[in-house]
matplotlib code that plots the C-alpha trace (Angstrom):
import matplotlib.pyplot as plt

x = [1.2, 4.4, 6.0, 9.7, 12.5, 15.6, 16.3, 14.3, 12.3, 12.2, 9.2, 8.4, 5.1, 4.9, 1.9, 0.7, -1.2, -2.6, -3.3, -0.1, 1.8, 3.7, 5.3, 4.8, 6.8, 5.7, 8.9, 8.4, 10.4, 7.8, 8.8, 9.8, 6.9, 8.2, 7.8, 8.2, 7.1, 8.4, 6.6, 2.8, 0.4, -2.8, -5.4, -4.4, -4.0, -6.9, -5.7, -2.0, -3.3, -5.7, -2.6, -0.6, -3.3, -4.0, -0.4, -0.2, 2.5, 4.2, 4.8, 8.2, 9.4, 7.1, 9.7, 10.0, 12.1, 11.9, 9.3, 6.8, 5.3, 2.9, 1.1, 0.3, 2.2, 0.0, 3.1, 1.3, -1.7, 0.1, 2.2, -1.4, -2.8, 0.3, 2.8, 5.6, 8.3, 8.6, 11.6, 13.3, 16.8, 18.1, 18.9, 15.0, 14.8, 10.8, 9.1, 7.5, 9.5, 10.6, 13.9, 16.3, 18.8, 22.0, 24.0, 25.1, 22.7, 20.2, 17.3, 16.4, 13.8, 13.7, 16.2, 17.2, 18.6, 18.2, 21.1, 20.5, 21.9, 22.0, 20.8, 20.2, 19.6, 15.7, 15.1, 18.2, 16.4, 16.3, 17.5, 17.7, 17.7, 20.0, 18.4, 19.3, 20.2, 17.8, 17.4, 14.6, 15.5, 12.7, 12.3, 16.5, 16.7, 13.7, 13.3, 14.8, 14.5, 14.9, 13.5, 13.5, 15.7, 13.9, 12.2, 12.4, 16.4, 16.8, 20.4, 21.1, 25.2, 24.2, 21.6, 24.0, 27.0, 24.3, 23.1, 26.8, 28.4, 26.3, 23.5, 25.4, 28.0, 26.3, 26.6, 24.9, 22.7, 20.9, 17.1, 16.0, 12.7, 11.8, 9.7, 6.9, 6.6, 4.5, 4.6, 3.7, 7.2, 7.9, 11.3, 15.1, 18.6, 21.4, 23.1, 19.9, 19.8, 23.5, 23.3, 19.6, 18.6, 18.3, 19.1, 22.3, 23.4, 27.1, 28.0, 26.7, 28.6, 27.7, 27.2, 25.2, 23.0, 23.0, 22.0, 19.1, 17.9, 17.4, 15.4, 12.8, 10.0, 7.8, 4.4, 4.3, 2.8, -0.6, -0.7, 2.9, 1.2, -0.3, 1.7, 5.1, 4.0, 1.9, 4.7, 7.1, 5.0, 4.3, 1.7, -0.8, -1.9, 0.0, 0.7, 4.6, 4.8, 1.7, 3.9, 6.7, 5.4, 2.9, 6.0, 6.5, 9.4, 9.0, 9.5, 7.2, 4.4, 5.4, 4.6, 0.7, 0.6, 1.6, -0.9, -3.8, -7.4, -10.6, -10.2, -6.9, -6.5, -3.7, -3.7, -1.6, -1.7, -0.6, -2.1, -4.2, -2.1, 1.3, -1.3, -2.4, 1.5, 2.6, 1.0, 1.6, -1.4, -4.3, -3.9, -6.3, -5.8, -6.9, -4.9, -3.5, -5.9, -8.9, -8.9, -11.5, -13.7, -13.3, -13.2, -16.4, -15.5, -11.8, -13.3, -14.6, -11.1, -9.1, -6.1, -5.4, -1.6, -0.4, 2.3, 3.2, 6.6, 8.7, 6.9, 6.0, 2.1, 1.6, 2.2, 0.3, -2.5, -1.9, -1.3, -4.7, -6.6, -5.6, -6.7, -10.1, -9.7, -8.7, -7.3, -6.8, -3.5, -0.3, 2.3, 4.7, 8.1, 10.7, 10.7, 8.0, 7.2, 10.3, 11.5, 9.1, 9.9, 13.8, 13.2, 11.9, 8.4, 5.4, 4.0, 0.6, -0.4, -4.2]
y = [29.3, 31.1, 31.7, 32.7, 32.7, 33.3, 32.1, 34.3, 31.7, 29.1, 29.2, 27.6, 27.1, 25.9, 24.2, 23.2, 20.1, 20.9, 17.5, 16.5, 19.8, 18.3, 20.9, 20.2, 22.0, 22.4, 24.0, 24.7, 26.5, 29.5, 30.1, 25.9, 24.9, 21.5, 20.9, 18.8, 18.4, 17.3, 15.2, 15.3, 14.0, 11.4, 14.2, 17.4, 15.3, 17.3, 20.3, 19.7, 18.1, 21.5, 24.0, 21.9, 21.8, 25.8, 27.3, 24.8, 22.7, 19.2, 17.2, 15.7, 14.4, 13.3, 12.9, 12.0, 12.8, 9.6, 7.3, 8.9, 7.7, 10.6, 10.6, 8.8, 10.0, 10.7, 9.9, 6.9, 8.5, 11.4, 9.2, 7.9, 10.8, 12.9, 10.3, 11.7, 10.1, 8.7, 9.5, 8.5, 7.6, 4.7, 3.7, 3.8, 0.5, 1.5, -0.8, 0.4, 3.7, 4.8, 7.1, 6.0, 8.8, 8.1, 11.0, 13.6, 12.8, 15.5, 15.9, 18.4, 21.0, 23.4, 25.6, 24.3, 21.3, 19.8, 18.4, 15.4, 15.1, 12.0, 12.6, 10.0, 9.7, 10.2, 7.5, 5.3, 6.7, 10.2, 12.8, 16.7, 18.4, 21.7, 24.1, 27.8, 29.4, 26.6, 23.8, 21.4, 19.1, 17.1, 16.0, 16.0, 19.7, 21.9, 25.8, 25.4, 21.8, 18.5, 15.3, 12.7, 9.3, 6.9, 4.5, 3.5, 2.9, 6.3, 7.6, 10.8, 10.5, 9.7, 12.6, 15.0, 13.9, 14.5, 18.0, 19.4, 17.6, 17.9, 20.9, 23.3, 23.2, 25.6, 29.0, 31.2, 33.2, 29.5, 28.9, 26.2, 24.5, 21.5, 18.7, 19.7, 22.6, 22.9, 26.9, 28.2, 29.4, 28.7, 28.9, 29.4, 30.1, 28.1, 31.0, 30.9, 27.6, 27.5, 30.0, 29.3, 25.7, 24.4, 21.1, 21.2, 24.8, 25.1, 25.4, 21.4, 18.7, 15.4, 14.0, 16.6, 16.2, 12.3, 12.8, 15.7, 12.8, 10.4, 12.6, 13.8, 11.6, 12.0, 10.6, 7.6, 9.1, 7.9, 7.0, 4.8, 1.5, 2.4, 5.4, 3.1, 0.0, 2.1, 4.7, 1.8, 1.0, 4.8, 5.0, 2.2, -0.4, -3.3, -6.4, -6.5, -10.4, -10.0, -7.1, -8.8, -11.9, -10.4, -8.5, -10.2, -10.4, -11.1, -14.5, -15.1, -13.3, -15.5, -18.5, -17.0, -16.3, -19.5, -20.9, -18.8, -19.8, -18.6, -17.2, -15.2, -12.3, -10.1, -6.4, -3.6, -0.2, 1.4, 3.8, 2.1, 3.2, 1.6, -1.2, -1.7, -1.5, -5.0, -6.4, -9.8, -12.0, -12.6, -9.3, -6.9, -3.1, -0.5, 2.7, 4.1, 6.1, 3.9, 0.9, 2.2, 1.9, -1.8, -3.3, -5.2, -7.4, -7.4, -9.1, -11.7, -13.3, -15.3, -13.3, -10.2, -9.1, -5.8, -4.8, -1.6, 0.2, -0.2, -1.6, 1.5, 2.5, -1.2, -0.7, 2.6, 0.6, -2.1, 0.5, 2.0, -1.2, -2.6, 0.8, -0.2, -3.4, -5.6, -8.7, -10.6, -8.5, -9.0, -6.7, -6.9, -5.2, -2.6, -4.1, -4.2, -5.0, -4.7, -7.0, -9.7, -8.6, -9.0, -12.3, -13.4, -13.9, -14.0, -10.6, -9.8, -6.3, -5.5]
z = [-6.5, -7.6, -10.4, -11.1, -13.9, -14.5, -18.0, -20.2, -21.5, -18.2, -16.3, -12.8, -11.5, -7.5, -6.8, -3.4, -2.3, 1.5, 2.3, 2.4, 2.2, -0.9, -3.9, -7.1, -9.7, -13.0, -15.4, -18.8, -21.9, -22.5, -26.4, -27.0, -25.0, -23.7, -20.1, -16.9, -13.9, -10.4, -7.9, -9.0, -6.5, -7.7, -6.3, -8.2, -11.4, -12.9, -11.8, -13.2, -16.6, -16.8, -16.0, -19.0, -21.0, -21.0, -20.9, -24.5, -23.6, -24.0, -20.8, -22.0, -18.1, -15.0, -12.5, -9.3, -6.4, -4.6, -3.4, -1.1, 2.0, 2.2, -0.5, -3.8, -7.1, -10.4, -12.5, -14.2, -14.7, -16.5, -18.5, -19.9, -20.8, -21.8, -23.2, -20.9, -19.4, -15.8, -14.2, -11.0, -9.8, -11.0, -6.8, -6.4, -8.4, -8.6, -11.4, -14.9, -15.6, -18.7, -17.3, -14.8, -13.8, -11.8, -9.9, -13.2, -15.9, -17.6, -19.0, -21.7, -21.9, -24.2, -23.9, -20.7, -18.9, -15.9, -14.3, -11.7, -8.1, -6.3, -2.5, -0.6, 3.1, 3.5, 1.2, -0.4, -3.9, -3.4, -6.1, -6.1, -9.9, -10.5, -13.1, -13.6, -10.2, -8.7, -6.8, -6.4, -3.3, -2.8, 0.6, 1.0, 2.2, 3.4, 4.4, 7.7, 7.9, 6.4, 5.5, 7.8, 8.6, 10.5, 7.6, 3.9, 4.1, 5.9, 7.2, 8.7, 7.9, 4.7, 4.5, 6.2, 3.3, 0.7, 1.8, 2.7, -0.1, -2.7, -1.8, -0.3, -2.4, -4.6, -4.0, -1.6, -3.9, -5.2, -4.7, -3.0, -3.9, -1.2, -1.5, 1.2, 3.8, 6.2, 7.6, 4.4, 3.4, -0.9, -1.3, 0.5, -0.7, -0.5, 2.0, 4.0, 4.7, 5.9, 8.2, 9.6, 9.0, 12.7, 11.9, 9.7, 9.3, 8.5, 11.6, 12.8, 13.0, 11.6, 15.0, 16.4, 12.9, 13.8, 17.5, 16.3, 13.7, 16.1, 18.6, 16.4, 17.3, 14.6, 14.0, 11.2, 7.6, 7.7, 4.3, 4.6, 4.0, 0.8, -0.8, -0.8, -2.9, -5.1, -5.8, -6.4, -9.9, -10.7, -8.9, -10.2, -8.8, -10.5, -8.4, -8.5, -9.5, -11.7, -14.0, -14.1, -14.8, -17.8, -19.6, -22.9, -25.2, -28.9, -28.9, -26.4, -28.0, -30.9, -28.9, -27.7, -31.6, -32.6, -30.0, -30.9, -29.1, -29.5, -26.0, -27.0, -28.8, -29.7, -30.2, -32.3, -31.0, -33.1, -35.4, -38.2, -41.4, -39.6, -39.2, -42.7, -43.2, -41.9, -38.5, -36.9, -38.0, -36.6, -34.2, -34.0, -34.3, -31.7, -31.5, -28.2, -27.0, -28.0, -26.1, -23.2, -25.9, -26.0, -22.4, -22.7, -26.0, -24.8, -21.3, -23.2, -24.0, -21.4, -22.3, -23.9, -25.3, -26.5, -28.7, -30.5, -32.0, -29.5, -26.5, -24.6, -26.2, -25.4, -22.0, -21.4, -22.9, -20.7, -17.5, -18.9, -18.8, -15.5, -14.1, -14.9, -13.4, -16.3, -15.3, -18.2, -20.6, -21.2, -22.9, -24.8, -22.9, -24.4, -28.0, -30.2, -33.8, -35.5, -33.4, -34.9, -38.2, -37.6, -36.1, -39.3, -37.9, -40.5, -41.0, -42.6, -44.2, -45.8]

ax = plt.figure().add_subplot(projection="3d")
ax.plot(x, y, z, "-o")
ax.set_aspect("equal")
plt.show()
């Protein structure tokens, strides 16, 4: 683990999972305390949460720099037990995030930003972010290497345009932070890389980068078959139709309220004073946070829906549910309850 800065206050802490020889970047404001962190794999979650936990921050961002075939991201998990943000590039069309970033757009940290790069050409989804004198690549550009082309929409024009058009266009003196390594080497520069990268120096063509691409020969990641479709939903293991198909909008939660069974039940989690406030009738109040307390009376019902403020604690309830192998809920999608009440639905305080 490493740590560096160069803004006074912006930290960086470079974490290492030896499994898959995957980086994981942890930055923070030291005196704001808001943080984010970059590519988080499912089997250092406790490790990352513990590091957060200690140094007293907030996760504001999980992001992502593309969909990974190596390993399996912890970004949902994280989301459930921090609140943060998921984040990947709007070209990655991955399902259940709450940020989608296209080439240009920041995120804000503290005292610093972090300025998104599109760079595709290992995956069609792949983004580099620029922060401070440093650049975290993903699996775009690595110390004296690169990532490859040869599955998930790979190109190596495209990944050649992306690194010499939009990487190395920074100056010499930049860090580089890749994705994975796997000679235990941390970090590069910009001028490094140019001048010793055997793959795409600045010296090679985009032919000769095309023709080295295609040569490579590499083995197939073993954990391909799993790691893509999981990634794709953050992680978790939601069926794709199943998601789309259970995400609610207000007048369709009207229409399960206006239906109500014995076998269905509807439930607010929010916290109980915004409860007592004005709630949709008949629902049932258990705050985010709470509802693994309640999987055995919520398995009675046939179907289960969620709703909340604005959609989202409904569906990190939901995302925390189905982790324990729910199969019965529903959620209500980005809107929420004063969506109801503008609708001119019936509303019910105590």
């Amino acid at each position: 683990m490493g740590t560096d800065a160069f803004n006074s206050s912006l930290q960086v802490r470079q974490l290492f999972d030896r499994d898959s020889c995957t980086y994981t970047y942890l930055l923070f404001d030291s005196e704001k305390r808001e943080a984010a962190i970059i590519d988080p794999v499912k089997e250092q979650l406790v490790r990352d949460l513990r590091l957060i936990e200690e140094l007293g921050l907030e996760l504001l961002y999980t992001i992502e720099s593309h969909v990974h075939a190596d390993h399996i991201t912890s970004s949902g998990l994280i989301r459930q037990r921090t609140g943060a943000q998921v984040v990947f590039s709007c070209a990655s069309e991955v399902k259940g995030i709450d940020l989608a970033l296209n080439d240009g757009d920041t995120m804000q940290v503290g005292s610093f930003t972090l300025n998104a790069i599109t760079t595709p050409g290992h995956t069609f989804g792949c983004m580099s972010f620029y922060v401070d004198g440093m650049l975290f690549t993903g699996d775009a550009l690595f110390v004296r290497g690169c990532g490859r082309t040869d599955f998930q929409e790979g190109d190596a024009g495209t990944l050649f345009d992306s690194i010499t058009q939009k990487l190395f266009v920074y100056s010499n003196e930049t860090r580089v932070y890749p994705g994975h390594d796997y000679n235990g080497r941390l970090w590069s520069t910009v001028g490094e890389e140019k001048q010793w990268n055997p793959r795409i120096s600045e010296g090679t063509s985009r032919e000769q980068f095309i023709e080295t691409m295609m040569h490579l020969n590499l083995a197939v990641p073993k954990k391909i078959n799993e790691a893509v479709p999981i990634n794709s939903h953050c992680g978790t293991l939601f069926d794709p139709k199943r998601y789309l198909h259970d995400e609610m909008t207000i007048d369709q939660l009207y229409s399960v309220w206006n239906t109500l069974l014995p076998e269905l039940v509807i439930v607010d989690v929010r916290t109980p004073e915004v409860f007592s406030k004005g709630h949709v009738p008949k629902s049932i109040n258990i705050p985010l946070g709470c509802e693994s307390k309640y999987v055995e009376p919520l398995m009675r019902y046939k179907n289960v829906y969620f709703y909340s403020q604005t959609g989202r604690a409904a569906q990190t309830a939901f995302t925390s549910l189905t982790l324990m192998g729910m199969d019965n809920l529903g959620c209500v999608g980005h809107s929420g309850f004063p969506e109801w009440v503008t609708a001119g639905y019936q509303v019910e305080s105590l």
